[in-house]
C-alpha positions in Angstrom: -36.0 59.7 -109.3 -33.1 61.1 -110.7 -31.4 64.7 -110.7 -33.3 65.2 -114.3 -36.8 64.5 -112.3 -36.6 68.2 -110.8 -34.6 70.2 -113.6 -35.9 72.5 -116.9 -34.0 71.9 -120.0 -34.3 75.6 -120.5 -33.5 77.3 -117.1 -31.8 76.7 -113.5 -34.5 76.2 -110.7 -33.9 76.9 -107.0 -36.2 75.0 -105.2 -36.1 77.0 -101.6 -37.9 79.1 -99.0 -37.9 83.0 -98.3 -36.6 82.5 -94.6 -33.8 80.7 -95.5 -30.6 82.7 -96.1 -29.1 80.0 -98.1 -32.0 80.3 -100.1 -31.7 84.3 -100.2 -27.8 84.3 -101.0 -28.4 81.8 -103.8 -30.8 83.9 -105.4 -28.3 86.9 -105.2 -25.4 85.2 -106.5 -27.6 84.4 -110.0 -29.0 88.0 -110.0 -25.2 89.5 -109.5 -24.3 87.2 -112.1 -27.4 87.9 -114.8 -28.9 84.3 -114.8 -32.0 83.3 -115.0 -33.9 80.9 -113.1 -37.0 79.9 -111.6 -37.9 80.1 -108.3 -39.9 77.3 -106.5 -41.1 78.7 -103.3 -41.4 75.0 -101.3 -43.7 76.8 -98.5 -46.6 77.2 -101.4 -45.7 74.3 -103.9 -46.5 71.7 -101.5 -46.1 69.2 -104.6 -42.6 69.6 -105.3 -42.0 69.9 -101.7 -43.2 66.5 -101.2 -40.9 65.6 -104.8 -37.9 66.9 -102.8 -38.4 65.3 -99.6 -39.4 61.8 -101.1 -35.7 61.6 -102.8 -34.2 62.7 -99.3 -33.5 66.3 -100.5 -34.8 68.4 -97.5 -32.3 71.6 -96.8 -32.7 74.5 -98.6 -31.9 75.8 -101.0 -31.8 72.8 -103.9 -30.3 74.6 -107.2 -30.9 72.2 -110.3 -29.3 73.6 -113.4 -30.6 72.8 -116.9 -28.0 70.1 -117.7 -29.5 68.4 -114.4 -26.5 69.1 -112.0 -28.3 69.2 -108.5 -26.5 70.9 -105.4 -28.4 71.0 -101.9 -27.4 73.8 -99.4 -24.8 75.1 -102.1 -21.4 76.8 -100.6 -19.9 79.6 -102.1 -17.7 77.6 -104.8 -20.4 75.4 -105.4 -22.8 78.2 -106.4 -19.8 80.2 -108.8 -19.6 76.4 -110.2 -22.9 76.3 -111.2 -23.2 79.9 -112.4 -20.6 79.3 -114.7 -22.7 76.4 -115.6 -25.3 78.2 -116.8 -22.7 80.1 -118.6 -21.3 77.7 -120.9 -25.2 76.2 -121.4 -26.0 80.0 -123.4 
């Protein structure tokens, strides 16, 4: 599998759980910022769950923009990288 195997061309995905503040703080760094993206909710998609875990990708969150650039457990910098990501995909 590669990074592509868990993106959408058209919007970021974070691949996460509600309990995980990684997870949370992720989400509210692209809502401060006004991106989109999809939320995969790995405690009720069991499937991609699975998809995550079988290419060693098991900390929340996973953040996969639409160019396919795939961070797990993002740090601050890592997340304003990606936002601005998105930015320059518009």
């Amino acid at each position: 599998m590669t990074n592509t195997d868990f993106r959408d061309p058209a919007v970021t995905i974070i691949y996460g759980v509600d309990t995980c503040e990684d997870t949370t703080r992720a989400r509210e760094r692209f809502d401060a910022a006004g991106r989109a993206y999809r939320y995969v909710r790995l405690d009720e998609d069991t499937a991609a769950r699975d998809r995550l875990h079988a290419a060693s990708y098991v900390s929340t969150p996973v953040v996969v923009t639409p160019g396919g650039t795939l961070a797990v457990e993002p740090s601050d910098e890592i997340l304003a990288e990606l936002i601005a990501e998105t930015a320059r995909a518009r």
